[in-house]
N, CA, C and O atoms as a Maestro MAE file, in Angstrom:
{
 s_m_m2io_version
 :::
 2.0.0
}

f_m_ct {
 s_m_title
 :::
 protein
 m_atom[248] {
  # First column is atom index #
  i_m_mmod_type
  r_m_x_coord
  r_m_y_coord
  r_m_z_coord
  i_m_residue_number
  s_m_chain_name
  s_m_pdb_residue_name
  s_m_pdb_atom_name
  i_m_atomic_number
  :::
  1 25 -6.273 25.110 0.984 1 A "UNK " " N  " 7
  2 3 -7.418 24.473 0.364 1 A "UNK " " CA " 6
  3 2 -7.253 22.952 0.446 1 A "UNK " " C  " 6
  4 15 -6.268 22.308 0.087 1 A "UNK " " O  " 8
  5 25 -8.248 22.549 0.913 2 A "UNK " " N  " 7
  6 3 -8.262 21.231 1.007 2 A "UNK " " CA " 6
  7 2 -8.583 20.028 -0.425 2 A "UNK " " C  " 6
  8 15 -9.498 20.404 -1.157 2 A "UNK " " O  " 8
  9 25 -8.161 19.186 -0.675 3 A "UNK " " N  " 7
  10 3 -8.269 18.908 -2.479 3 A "UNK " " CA " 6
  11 2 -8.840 17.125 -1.843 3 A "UNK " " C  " 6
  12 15 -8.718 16.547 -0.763 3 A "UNK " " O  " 8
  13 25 -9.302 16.855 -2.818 4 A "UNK " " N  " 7
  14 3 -10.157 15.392 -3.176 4 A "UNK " " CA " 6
  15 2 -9.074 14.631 -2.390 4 A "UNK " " C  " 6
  16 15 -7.877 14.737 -2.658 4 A "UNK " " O  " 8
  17 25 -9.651 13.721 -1.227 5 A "UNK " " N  " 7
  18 3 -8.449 13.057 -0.716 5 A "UNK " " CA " 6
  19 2 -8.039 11.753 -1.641 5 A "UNK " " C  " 6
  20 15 -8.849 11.603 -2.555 5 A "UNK " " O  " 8
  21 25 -6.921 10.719 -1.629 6 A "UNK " " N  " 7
  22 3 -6.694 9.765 -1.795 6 A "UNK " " CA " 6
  23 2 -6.510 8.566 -1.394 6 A "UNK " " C  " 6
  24 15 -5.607 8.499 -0.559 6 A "UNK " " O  " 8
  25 25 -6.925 7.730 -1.610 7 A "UNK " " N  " 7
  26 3 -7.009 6.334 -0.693 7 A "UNK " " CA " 6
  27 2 -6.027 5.802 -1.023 7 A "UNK " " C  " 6
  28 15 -5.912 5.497 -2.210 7 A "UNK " " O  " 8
  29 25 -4.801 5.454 0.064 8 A "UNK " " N  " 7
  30 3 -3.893 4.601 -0.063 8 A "UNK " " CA " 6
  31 2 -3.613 3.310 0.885 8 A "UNK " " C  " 6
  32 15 -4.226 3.125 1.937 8 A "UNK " " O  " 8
  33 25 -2.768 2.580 0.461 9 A "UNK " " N  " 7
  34 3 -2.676 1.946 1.433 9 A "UNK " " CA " 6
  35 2 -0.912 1.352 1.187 9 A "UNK " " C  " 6
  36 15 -0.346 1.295 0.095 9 A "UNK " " O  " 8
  37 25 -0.310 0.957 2.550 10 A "UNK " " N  " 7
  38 3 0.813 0.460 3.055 10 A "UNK " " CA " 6
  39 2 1.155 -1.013 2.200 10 A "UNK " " C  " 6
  40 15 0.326 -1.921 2.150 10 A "UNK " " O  " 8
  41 25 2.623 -1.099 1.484 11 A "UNK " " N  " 7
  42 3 2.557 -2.189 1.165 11 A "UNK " " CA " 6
  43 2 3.195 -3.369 2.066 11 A "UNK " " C  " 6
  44 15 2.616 -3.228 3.143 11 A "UNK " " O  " 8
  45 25 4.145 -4.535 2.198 12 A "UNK " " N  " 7
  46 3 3.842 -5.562 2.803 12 A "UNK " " CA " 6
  47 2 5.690 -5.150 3.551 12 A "UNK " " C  " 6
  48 15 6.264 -5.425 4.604 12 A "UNK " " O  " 8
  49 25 6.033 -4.418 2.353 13 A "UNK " " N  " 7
  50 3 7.657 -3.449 2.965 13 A "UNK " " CA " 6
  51 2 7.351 -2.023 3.520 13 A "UNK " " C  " 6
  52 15 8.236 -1.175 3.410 13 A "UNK " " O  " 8
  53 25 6.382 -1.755 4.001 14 A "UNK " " N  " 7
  54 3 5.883 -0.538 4.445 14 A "UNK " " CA " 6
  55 2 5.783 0.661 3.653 14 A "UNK " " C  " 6
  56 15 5.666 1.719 4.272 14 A "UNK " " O  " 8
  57 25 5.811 0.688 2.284 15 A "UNK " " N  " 7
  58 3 5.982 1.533 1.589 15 A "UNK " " CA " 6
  59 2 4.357 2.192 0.454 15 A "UNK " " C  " 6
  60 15 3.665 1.327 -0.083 15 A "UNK " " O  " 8
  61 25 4.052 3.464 0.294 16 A "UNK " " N  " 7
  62 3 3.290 3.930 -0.021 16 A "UNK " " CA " 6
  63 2 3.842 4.289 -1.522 16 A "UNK " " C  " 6
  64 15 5.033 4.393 -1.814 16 A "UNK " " O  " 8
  65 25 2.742 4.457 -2.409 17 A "UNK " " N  " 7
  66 3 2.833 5.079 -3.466 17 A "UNK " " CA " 6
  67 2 1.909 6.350 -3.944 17 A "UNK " " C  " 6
  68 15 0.744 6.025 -4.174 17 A "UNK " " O  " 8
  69 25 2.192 7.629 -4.119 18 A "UNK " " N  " 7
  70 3 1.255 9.068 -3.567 18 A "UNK " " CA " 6
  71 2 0.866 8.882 -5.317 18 A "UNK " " C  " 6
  72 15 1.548 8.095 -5.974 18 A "UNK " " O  " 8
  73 25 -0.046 9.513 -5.856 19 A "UNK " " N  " 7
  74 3 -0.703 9.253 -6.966 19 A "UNK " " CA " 6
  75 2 0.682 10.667 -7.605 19 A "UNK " " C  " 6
  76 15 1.551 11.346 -7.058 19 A "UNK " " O  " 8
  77 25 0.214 10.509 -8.842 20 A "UNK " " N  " 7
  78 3 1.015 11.978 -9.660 20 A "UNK " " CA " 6
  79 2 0.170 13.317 -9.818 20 A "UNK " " C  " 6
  80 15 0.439 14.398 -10.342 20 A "UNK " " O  " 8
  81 25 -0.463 13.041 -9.449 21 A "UNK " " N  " 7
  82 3 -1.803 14.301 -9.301 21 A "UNK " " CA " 6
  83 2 -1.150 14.758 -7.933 21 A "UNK " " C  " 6
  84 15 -0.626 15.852 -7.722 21 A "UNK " " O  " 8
  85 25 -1.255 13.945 -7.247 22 A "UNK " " N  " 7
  86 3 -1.066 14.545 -5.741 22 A "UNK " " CA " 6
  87 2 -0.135 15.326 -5.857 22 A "UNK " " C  " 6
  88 15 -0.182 16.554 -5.792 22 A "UNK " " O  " 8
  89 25 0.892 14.556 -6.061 23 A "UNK " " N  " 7
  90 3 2.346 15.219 -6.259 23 A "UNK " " CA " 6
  91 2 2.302 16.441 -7.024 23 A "UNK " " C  " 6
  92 15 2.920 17.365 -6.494 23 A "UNK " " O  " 8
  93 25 1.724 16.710 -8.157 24 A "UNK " " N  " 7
  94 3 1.873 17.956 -9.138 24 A "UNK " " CA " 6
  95 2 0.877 19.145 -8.392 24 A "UNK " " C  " 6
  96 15 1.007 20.340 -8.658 24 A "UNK " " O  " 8
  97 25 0.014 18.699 -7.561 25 A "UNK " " N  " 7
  98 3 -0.234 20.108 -6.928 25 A "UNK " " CA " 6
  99 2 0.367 20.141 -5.607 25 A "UNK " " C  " 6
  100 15 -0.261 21.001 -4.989 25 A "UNK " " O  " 8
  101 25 1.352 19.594 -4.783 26 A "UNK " " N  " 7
  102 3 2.174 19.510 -3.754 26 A "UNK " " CA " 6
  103 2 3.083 20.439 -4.979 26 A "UNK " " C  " 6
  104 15 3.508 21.422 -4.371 26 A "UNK " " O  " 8
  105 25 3.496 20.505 -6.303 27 A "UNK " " N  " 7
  106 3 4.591 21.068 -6.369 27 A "UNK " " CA " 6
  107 2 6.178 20.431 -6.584 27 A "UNK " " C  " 6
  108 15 7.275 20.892 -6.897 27 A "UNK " " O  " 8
  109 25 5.532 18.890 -6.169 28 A "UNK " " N  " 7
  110 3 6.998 17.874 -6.405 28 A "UNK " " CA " 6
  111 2 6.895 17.360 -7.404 28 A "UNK " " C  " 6
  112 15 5.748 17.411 -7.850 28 A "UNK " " O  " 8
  113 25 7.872 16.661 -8.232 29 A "UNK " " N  " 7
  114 3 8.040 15.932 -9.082 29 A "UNK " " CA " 6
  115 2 9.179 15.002 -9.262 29 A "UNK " " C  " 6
  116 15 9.923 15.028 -8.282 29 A "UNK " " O  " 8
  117 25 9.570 14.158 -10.228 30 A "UNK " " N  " 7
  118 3 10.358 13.250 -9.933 30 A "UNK " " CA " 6
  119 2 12.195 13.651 -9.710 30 A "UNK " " C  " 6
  120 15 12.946 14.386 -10.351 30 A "UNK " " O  " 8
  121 25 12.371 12.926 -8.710 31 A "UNK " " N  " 7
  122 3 13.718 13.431 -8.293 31 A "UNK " " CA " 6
  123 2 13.554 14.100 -6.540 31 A "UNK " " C  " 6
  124 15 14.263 13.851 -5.565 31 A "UNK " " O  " 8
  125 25 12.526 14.867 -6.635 32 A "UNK " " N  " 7
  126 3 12.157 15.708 -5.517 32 A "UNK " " CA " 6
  127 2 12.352 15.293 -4.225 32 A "UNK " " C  " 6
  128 15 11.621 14.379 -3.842 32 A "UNK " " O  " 8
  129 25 13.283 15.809 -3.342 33 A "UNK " " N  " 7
  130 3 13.573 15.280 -1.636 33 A "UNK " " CA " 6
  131 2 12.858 15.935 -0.983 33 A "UNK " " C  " 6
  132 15 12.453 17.094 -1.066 33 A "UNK " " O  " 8
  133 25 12.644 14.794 -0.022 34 A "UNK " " N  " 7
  134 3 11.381 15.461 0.659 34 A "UNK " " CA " 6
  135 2 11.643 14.277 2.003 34 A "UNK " " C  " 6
  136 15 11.759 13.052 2.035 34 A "UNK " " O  " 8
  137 25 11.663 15.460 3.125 35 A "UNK " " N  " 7
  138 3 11.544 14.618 4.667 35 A "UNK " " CA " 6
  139 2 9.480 14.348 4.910 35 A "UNK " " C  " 6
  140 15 8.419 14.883 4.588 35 A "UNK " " O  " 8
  141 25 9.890 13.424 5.511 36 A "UNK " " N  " 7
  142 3 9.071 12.591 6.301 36 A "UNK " " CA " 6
  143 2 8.974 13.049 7.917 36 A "UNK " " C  " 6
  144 15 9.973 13.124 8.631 36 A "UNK " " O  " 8
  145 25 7.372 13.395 8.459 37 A "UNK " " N  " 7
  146 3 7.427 13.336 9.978 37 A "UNK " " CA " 6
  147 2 6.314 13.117 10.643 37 A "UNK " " C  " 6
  148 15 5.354 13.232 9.882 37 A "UNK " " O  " 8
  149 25 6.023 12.866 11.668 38 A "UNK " " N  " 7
  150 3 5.170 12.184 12.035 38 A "UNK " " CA " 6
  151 2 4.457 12.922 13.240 38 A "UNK " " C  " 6
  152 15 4.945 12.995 14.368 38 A "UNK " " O  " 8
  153 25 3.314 13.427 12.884 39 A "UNK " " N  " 7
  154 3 2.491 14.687 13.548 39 A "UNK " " CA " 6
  155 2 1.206 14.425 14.341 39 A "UNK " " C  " 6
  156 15 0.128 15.017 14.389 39 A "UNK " " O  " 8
  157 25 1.733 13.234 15.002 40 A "UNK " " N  " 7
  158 3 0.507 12.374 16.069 40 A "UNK " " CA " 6
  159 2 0.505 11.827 15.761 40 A "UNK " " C  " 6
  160 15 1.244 11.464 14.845 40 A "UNK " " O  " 8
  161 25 -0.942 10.902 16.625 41 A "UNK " " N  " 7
  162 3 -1.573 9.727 16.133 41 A "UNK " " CA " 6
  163 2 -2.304 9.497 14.754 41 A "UNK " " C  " 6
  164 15 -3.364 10.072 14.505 41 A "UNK " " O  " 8
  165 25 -1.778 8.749 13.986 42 A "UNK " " N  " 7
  166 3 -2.531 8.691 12.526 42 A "UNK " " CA " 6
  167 2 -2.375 9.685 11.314 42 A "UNK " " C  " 6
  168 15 -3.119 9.580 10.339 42 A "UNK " " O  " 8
  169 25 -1.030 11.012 11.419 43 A "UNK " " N  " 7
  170 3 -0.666 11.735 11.071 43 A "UNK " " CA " 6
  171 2 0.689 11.546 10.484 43 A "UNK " " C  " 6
  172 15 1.616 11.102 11.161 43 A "UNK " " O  " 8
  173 25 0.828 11.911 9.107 44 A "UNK " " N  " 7
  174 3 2.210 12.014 8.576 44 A "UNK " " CA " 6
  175 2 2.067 12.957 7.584 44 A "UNK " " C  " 6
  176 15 1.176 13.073 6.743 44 A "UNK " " O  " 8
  177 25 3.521 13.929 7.881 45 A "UNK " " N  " 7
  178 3 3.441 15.003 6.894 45 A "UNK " " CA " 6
  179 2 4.771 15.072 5.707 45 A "UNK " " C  " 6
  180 15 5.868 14.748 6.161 45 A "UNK " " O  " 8
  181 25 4.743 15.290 4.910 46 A "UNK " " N  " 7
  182 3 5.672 15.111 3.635 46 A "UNK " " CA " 6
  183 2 6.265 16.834 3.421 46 A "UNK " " C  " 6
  184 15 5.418 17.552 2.889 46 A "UNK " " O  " 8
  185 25 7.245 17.349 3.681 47 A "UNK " " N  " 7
  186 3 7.675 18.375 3.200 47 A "UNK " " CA " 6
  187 2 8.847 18.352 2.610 47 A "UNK " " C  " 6
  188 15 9.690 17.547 3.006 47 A "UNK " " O  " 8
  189 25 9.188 19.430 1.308 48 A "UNK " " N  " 7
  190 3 10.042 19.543 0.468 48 A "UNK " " CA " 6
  191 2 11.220 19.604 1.629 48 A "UNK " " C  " 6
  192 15 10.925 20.206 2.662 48 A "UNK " " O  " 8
  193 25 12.574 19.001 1.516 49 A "UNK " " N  " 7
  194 3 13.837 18.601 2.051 49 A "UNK " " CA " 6
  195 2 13.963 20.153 2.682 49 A "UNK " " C  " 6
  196 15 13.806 20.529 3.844 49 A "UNK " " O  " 8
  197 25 14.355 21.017 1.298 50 A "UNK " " N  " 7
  198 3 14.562 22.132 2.044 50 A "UNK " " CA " 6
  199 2 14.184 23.520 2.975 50 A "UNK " " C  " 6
  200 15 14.708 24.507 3.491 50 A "UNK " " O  " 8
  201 25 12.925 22.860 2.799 51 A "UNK " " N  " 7
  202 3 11.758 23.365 3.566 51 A "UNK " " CA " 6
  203 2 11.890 23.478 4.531 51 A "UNK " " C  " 6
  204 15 12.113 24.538 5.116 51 A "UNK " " O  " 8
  205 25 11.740 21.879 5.216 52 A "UNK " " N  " 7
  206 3 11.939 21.355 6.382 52 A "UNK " " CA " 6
  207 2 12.947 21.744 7.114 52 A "UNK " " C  " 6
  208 15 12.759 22.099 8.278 52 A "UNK " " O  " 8
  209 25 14.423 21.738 6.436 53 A "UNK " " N  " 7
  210 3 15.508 21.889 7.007 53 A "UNK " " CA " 6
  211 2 15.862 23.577 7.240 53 A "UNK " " C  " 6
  212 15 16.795 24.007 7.918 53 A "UNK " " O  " 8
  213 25 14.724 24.501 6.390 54 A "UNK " " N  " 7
  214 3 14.845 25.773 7.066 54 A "UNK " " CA " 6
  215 2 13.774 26.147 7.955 54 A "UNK " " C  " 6
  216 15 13.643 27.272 8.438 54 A "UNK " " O  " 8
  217 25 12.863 24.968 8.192 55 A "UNK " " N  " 7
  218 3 12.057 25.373 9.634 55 A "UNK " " CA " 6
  219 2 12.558 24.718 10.515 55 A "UNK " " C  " 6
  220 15 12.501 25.309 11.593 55 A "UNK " " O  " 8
  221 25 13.203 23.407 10.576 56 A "UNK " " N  " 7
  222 3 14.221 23.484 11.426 56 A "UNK " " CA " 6
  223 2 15.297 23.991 12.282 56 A "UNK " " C  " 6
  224 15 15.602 23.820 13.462 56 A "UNK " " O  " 8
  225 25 15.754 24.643 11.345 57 A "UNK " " N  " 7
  226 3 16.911 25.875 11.595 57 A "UNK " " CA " 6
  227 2 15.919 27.233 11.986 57 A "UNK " " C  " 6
  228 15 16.424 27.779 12.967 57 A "UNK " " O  " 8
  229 25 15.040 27.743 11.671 58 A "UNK " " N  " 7
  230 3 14.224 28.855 12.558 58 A "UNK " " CA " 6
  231 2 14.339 28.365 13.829 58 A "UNK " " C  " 6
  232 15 15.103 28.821 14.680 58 A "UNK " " O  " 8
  233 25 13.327 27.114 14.022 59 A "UNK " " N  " 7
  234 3 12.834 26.655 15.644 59 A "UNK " " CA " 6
  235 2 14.237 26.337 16.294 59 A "UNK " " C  " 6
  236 15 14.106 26.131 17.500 59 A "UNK " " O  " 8
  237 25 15.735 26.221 15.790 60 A "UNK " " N  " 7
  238 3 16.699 26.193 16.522 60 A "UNK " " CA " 6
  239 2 16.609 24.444 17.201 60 A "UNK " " C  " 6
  240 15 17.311 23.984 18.101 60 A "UNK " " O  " 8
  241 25 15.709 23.862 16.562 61 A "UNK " " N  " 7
  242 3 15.940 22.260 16.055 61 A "UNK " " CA " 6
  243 2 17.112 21.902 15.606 61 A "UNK " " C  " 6
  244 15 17.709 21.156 16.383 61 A "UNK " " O  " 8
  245 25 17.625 22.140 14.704 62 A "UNK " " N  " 7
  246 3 19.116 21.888 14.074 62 A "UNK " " CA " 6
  247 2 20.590 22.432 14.870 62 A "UNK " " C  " 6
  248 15 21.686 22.216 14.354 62 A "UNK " " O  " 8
  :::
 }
 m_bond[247] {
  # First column is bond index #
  i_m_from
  i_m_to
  i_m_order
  :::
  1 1 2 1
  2 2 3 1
  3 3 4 2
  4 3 5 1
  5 5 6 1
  6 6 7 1
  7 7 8 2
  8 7 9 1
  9 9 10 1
  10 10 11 1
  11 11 12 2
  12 11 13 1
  13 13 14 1
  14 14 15 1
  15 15 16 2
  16 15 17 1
  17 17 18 1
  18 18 19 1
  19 19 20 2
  20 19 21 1
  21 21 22 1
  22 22 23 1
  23 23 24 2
  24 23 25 1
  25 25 26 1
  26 26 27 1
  27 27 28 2
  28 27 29 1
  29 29 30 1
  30 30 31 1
  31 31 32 2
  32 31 33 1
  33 33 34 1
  34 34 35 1
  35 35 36 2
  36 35 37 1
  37 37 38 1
  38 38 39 1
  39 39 40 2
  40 39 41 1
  41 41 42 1
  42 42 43 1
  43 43 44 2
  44 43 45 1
  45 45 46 1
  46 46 47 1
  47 47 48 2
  48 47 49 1
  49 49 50 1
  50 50 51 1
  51 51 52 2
  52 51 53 1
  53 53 54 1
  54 54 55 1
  55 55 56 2
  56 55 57 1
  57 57 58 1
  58 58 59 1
  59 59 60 2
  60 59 61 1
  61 61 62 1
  62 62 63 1
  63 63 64 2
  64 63 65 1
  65 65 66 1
  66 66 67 1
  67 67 68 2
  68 67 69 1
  69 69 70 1
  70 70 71 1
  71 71 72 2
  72 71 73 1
  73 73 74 1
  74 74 75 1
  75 75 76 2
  76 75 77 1
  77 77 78 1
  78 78 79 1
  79 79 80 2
  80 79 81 1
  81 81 82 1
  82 82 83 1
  83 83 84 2
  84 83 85 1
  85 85 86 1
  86 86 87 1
  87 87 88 2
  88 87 89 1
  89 89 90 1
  90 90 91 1
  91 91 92 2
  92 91 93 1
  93 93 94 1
  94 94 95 1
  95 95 96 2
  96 95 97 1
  97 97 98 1
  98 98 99 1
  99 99 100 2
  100 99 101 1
  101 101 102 1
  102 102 103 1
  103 103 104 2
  104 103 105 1
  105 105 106 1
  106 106 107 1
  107 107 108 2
  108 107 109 1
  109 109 110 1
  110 110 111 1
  111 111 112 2
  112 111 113 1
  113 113 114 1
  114 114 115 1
  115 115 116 2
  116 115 117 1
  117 117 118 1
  118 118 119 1
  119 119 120 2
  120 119 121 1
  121 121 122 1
  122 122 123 1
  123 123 124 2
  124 123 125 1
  125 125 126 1
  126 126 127 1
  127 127 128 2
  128 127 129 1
  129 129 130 1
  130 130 131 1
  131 131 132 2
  132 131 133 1
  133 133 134 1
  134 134 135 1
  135 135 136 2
  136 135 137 1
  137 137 138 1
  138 138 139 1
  139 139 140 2
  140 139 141 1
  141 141 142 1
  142 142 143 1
  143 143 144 2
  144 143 145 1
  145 145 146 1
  146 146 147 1
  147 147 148 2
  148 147 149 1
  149 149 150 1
  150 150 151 1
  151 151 152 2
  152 151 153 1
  153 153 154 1
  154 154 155 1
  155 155 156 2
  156 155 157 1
  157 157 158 1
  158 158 159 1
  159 159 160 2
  160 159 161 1
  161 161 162 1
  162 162 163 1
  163 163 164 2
  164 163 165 1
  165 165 166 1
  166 166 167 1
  167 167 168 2
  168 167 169 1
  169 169 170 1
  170 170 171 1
  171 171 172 2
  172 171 173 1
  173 173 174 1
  174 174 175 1
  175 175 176 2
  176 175 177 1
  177 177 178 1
  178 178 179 1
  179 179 180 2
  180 179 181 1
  181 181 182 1
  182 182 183 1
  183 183 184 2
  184 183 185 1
  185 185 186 1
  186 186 187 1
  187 187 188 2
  188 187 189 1
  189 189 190 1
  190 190 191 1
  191 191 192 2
  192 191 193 1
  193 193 194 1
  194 194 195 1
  195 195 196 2
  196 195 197 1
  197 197 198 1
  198 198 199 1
  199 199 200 2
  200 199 201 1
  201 201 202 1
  202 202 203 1
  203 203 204 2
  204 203 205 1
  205 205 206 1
  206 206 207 1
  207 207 208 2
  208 207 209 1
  209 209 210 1
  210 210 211 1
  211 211 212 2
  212 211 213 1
  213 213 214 1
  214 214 215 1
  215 215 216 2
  216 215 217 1
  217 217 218 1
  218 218 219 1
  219 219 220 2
  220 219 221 1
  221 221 222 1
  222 222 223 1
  223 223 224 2
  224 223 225 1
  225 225 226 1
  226 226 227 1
  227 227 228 2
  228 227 229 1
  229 229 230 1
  230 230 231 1
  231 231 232 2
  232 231 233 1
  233 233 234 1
  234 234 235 1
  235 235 236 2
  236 235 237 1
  237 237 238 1
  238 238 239 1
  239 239 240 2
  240 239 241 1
  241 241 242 1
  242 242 243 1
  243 243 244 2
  244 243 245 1
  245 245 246 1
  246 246 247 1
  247 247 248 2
  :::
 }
}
């Protein structure tokens, strides 16, 4: 399901701030690791650390 998007923007150290809404229906909260990747042009995806690192290890990436 697709949810109300959010307008962000990049600060001047390249860094974003995701609202707490976002985050609480993503399921994260504070403390939460989470990789970073970059899924084309104009695309970035945020998944929980260990997520990532067991679809990694499926696709035989790792």
């Amino acid at each position: 399901m697709i949810r109300e998007p959010a307008e962000l923007s990049i600060d001047e150290d390249g860094k974003v701030s995701l609202p707490i809404g976002l985050l609480a229906e993503a399921g994260l909260g504070t403390g939460a690791r989470i990789m970073a990747f970059s899924d084309g042009d104009g695309r970035i995806v945020l998944q929980r650390e260990a997520d990532a690192l067991e679809r990694l290890l499926q696709e035989g990436t790792l």
